[in-house]
FIKOL-195075 format. One record per residue (C-alpha): residue number from 1; residue in three letters; chain; x, y, z. Coordinates in Angstrom, 3 decimals, always signed. Example, Ala and Ser with C-alpha at 12.3 -4.5 7.8 and 13.67 -1.06 7.14 Angstrom:
2
<zafi k="1" r="ALA" c="A" px="+12.300" py="-4.500" pz="+7.800"/>
<zafi k="2" r="SER" c="A" px="+13.670" py="-1.060" pz="+7.140"/>
# end
This chain:
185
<zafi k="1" r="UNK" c="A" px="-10.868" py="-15.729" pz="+12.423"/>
<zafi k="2" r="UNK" c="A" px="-13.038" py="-15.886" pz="+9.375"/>
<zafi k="3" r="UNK" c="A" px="-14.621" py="-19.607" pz="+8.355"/>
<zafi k="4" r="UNK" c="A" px="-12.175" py="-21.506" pz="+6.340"/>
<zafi k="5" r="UNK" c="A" px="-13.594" py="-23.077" pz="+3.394"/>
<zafi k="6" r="UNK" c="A" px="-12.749" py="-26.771" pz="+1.894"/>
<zafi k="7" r="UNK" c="A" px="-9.749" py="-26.235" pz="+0.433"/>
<zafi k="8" r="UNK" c="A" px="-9.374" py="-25.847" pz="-3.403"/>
<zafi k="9" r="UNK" c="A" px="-7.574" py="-28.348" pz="-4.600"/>
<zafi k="10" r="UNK" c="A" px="-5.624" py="-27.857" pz="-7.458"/>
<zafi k="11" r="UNK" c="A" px="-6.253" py="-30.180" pz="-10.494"/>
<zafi k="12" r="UNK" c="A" px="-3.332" py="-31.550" pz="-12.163"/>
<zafi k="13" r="UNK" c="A" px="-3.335" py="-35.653" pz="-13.468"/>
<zafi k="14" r="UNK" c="A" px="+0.352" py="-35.162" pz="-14.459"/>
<zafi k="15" r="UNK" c="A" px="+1.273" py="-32.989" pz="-11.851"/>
<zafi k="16" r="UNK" c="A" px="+1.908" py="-30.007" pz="-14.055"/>
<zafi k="17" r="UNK" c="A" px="+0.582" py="-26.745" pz="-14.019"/>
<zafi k="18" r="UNK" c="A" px="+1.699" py="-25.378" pz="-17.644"/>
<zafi k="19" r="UNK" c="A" px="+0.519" py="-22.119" pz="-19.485"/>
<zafi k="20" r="UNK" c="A" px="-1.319" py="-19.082" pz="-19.439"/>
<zafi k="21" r="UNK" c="A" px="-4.614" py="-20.939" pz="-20.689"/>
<zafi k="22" r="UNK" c="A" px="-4.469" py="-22.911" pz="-17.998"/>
<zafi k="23" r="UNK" c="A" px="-3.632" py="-20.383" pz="-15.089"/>
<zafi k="24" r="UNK" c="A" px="-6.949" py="-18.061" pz="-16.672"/>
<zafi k="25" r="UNK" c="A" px="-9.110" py="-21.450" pz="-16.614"/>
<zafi k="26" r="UNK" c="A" px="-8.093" py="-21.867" pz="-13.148"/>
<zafi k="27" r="UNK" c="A" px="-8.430" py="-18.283" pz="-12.118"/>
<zafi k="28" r="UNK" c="A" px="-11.882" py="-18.572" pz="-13.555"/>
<zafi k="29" r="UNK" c="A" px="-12.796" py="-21.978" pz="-11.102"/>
<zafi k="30" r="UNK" c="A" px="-11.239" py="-20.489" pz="-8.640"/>
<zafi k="31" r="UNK" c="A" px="-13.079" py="-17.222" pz="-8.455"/>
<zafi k="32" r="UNK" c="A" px="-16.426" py="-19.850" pz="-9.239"/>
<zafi k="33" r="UNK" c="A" px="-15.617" py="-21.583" pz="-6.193"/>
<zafi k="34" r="UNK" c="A" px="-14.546" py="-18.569" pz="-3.547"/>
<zafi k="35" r="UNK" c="A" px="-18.025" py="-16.597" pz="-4.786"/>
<zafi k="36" r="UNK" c="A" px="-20.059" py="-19.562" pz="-3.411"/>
<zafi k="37" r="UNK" c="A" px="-18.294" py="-19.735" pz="+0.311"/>
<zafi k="38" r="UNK" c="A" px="-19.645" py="-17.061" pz="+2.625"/>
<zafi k="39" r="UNK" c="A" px="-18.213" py="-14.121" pz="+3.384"/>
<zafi k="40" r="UNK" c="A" px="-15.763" py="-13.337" pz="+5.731"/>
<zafi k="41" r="UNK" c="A" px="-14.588" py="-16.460" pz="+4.488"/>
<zafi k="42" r="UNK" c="A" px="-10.318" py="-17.755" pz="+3.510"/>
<zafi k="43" r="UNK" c="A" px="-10.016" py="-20.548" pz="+1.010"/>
<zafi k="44" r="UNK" c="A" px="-6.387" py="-22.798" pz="+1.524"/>
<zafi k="45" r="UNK" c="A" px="-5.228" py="-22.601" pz="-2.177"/>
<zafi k="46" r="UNK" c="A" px="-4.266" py="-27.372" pz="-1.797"/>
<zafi k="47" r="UNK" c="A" px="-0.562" py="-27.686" pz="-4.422"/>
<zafi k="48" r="UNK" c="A" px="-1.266" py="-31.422" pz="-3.440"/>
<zafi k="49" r="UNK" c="A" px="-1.143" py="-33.064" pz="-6.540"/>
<zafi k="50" r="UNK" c="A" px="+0.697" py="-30.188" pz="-7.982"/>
<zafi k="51" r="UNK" c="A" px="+4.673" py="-31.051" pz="-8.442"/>
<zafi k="52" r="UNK" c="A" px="+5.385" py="-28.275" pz="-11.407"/>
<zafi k="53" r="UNK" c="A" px="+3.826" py="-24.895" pz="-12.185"/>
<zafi k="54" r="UNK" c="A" px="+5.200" py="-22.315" pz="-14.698"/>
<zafi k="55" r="UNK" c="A" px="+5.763" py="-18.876" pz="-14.022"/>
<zafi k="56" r="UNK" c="A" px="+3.197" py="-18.092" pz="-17.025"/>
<zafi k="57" r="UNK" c="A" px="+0.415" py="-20.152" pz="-14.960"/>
<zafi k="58" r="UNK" c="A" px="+0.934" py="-19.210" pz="-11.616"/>
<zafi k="59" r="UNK" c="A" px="+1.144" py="-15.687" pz="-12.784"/>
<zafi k="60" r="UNK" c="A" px="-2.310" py="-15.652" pz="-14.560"/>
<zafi k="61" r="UNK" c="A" px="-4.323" py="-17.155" pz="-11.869"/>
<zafi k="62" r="UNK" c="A" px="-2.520" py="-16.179" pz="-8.122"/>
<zafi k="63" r="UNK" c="A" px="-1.465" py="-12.340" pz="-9.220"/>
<zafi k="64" r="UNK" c="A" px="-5.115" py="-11.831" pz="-10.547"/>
<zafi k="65" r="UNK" c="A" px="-6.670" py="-14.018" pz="-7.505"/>
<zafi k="66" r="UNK" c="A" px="-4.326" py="-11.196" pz="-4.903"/>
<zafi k="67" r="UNK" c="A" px="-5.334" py="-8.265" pz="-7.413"/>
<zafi k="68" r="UNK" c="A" px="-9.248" py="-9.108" pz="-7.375"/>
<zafi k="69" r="UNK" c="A" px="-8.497" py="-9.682" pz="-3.691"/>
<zafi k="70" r="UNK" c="A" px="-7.220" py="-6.714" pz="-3.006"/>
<zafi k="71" r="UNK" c="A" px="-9.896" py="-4.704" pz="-5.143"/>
<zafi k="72" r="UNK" c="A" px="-12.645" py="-5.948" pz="-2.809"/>
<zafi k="73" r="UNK" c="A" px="-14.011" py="-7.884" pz="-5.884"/>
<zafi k="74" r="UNK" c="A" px="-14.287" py="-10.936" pz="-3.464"/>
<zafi k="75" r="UNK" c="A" px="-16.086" py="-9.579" pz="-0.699"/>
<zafi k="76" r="UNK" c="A" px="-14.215" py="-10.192" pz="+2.495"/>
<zafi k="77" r="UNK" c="A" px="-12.597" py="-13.484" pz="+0.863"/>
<zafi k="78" r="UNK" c="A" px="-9.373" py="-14.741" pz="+1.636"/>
<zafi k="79" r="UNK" c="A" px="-6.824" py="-17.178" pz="+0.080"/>
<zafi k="80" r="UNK" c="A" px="-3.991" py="-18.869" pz="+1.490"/>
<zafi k="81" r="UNK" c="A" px="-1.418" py="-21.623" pz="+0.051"/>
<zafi k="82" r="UNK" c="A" px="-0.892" py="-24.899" pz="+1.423"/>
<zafi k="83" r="UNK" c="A" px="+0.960" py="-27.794" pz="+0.990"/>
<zafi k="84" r="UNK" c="A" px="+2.984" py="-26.430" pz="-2.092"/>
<zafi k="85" r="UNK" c="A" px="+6.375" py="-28.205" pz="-2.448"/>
<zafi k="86" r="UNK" c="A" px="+9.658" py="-26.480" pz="-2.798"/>
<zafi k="87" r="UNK" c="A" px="+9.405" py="-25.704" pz="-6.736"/>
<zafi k="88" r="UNK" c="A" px="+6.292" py="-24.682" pz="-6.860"/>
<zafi k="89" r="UNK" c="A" px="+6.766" py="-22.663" pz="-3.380"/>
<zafi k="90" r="UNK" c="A" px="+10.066" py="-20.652" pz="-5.387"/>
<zafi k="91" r="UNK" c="A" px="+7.905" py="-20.021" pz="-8.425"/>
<zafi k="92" r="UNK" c="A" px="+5.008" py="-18.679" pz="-6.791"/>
<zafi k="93" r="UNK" c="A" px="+6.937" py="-16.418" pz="-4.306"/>
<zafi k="94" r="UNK" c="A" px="+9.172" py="-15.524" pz="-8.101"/>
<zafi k="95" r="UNK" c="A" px="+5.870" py="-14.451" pz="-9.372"/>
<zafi k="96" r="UNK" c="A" px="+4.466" py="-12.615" pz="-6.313"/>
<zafi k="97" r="UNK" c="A" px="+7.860" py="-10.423" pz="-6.368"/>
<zafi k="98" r="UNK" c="A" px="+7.585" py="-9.653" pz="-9.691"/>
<zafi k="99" r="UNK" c="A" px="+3.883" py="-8.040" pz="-9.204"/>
<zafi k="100" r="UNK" c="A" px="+4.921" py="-6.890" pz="-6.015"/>
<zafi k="101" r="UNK" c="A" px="+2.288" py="-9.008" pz="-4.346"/>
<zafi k="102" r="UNK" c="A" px="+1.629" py="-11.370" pz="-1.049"/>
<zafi k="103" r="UNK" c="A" px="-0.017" py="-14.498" pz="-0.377"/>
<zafi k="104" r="UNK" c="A" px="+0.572" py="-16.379" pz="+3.234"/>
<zafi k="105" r="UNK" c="A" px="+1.748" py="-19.550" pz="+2.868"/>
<zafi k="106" r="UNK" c="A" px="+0.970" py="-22.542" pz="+5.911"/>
<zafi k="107" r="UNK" c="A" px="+3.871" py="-25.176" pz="+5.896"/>
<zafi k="108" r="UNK" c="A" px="+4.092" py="-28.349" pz="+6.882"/>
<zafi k="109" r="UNK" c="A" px="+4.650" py="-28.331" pz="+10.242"/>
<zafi k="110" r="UNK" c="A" px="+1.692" py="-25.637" pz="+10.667"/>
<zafi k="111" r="UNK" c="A" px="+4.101" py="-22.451" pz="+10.280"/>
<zafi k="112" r="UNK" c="A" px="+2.929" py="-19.343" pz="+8.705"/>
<zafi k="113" r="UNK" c="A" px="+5.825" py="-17.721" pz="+6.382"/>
<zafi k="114" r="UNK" c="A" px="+5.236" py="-15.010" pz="+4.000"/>
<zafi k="115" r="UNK" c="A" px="+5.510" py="-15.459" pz="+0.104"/>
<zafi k="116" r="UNK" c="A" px="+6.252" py="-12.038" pz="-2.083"/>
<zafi k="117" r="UNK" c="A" px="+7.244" py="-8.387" pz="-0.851"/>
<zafi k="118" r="UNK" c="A" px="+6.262" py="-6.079" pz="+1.999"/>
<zafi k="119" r="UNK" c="A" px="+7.745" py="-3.322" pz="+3.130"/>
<zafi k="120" r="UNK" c="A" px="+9.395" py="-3.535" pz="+6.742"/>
<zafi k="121" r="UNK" c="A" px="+7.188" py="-1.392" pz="+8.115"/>
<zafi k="122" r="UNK" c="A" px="+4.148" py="-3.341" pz="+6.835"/>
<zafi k="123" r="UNK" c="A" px="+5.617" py="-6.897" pz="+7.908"/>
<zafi k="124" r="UNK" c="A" px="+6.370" py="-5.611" pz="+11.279"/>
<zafi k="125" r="UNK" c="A" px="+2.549" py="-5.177" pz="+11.517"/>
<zafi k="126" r="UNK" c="A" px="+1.839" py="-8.747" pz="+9.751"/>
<zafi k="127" r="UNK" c="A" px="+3.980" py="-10.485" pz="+12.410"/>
<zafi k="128" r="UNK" c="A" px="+2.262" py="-8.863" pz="+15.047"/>
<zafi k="129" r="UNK" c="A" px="-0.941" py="-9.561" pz="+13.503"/>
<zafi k="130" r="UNK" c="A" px="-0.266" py="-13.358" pz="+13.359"/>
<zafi k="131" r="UNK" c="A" px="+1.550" py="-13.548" pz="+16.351"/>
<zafi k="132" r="UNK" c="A" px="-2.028" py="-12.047" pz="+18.048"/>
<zafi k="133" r="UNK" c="A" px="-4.115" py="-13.844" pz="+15.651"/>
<zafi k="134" r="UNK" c="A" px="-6.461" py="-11.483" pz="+16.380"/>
<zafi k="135" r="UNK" c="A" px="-7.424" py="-7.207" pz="+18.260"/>
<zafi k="136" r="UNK" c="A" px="-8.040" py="-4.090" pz="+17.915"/>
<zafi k="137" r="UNK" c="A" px="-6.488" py="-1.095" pz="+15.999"/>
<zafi k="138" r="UNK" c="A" px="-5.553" py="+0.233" pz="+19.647"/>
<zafi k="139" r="UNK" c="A" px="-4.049" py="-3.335" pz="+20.718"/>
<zafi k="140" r="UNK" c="A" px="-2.147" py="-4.214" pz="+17.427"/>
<zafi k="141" r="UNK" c="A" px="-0.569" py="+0.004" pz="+17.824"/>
<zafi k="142" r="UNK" c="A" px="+0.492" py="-0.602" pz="+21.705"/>
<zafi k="143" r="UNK" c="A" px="+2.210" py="-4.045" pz="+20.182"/>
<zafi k="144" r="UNK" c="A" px="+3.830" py="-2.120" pz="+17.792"/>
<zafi k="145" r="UNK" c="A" px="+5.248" py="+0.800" pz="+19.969"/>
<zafi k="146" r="UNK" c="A" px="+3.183" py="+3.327" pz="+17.246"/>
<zafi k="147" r="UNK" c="A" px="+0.299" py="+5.570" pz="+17.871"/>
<zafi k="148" r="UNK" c="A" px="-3.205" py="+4.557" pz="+16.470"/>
<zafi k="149" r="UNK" c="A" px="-3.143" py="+6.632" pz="+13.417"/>
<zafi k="150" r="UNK" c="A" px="+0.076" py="+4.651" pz="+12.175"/>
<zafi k="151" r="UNK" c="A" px="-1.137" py="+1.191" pz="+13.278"/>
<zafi k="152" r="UNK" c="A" px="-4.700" py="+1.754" pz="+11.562"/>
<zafi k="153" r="UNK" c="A" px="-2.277" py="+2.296" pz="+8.197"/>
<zafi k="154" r="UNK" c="A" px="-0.565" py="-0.324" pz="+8.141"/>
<zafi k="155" r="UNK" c="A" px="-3.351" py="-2.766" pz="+9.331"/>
<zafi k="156" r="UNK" c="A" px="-5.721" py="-0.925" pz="+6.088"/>
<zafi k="157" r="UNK" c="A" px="-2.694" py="-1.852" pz="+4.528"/>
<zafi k="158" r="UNK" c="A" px="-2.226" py="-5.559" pz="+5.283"/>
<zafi k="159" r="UNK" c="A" px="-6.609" py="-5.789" pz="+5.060"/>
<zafi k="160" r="UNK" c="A" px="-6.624" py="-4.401" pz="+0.964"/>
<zafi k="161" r="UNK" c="A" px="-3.861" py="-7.049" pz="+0.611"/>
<zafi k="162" r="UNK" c="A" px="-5.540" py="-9.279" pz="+1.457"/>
<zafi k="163" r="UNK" c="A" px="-3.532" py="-10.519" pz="+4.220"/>
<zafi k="164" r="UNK" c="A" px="-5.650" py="-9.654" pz="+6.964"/>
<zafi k="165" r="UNK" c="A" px="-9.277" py="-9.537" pz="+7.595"/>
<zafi k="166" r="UNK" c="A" px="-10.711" py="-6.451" pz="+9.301"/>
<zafi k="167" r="UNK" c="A" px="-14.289" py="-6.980" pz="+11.149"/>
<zafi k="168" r="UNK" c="A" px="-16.327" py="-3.652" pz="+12.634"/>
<zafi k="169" r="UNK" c="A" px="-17.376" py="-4.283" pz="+16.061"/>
<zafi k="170" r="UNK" c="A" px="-19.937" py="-1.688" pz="+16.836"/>
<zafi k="171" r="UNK" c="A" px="-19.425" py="+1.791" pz="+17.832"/>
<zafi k="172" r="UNK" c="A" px="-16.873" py="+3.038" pz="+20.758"/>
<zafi k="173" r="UNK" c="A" px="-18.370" py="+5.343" pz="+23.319"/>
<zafi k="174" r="UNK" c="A" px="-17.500" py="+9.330" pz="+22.418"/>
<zafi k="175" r="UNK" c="A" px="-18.452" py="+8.185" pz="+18.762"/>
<zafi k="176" r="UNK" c="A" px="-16.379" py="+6.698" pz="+15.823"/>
<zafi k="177" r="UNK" c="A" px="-15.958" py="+2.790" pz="+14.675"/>
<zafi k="178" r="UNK" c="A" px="-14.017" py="-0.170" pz="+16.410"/>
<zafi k="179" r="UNK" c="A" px="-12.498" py="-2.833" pz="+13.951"/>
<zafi k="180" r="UNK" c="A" px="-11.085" py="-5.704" pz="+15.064"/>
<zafi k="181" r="UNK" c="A" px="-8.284" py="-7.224" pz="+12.896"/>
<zafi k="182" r="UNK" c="A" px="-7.575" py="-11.177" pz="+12.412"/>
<zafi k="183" r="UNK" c="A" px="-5.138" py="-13.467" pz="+10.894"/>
<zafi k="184" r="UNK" c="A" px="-6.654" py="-15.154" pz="+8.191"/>
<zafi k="185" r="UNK" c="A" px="-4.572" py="-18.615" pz="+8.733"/>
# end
């Protein structure tokens, strides 16, 4: 599993995450902070002290956060969201929908849940993925009933989202690349 960083804790004295100034300031902290962890590093995105956030906000900083994500911008860098209450929980996954985007979400009791949209197909693989926690392309396509070349898709698939990290692992012997894929909570 990659090295989880200190969580970034979200900073709001009133509790209130307003605005699309303030979702681009915190975009640009954020992106400050996950370019000094390592890579092959996730950072747990802390709602904490967070009781409110507007669609405006949480639009400007977590759909650009998934989009730089997914562009490789970050490097191998992950995010997930933590301890987000109810509202803020419905107006991220609102947002997420509306972009057609992901994030993984770890609850309170240490659950894993999905915010946003994937196709069934693709969250068929997730599950497996975080049921496993971690394998190969070959592993991940027996647990999934589907031959290697499908599996391999939809893992790519779940890795550019940024939902999944994908590690090489040397060569195989007859030639070609093993990955291994990992949950990233």
């Amino acid at each position: 599993m990659p090295e989880q960083t200190p969580p970034f804790l979200f900073d709001a004295p009133t509790g209130i995450l307003s605005g699309r100034d303030r979702g681009e300031a915190l975009l640009d902290q954020l992106m400050a902070f996950m370019q000094t962890a390592a890579d092959d590093a996730v950072t747990p995105l802390d709602f904490s002290n967070v009781s409110f956030i507007d669609i405006s906000c949480a639009d400007e900083f977590l759909s650009k956060l998934l989009m730089r994500i997914g562009s490789g911008e970050l490097g191998n860098r992950f995010a997930f969201i933590q301890n987000a209450n109810d509202s803020v929980r419905e107006t991220l996954e609102a947002v997420l929908k509306l972009r057609d985007l992901a994030a993984l979400i770890l609850d309170d009791e240490g659950e894993v849940h999905l915010l946003g949209i994937l196709k069934t197909p693709i969250r068929e693989a997730l599950d497996v993925v975080l049921c496993k926690k971690k394998g190969t392309s070959s592993e991940f396509a027996e647990a999934l009933s589907k031959n290697i070349n499908i599996a391999c898709n939809r893992l790519n698939a779940l890795q550019r989202m940024g939902l999944v990290c994908r590690v090489r692992d040397g060569s195989v012997p007859g030639g070609g690349r093993q990955f291994f894929y990992e949950s990233i909570v």
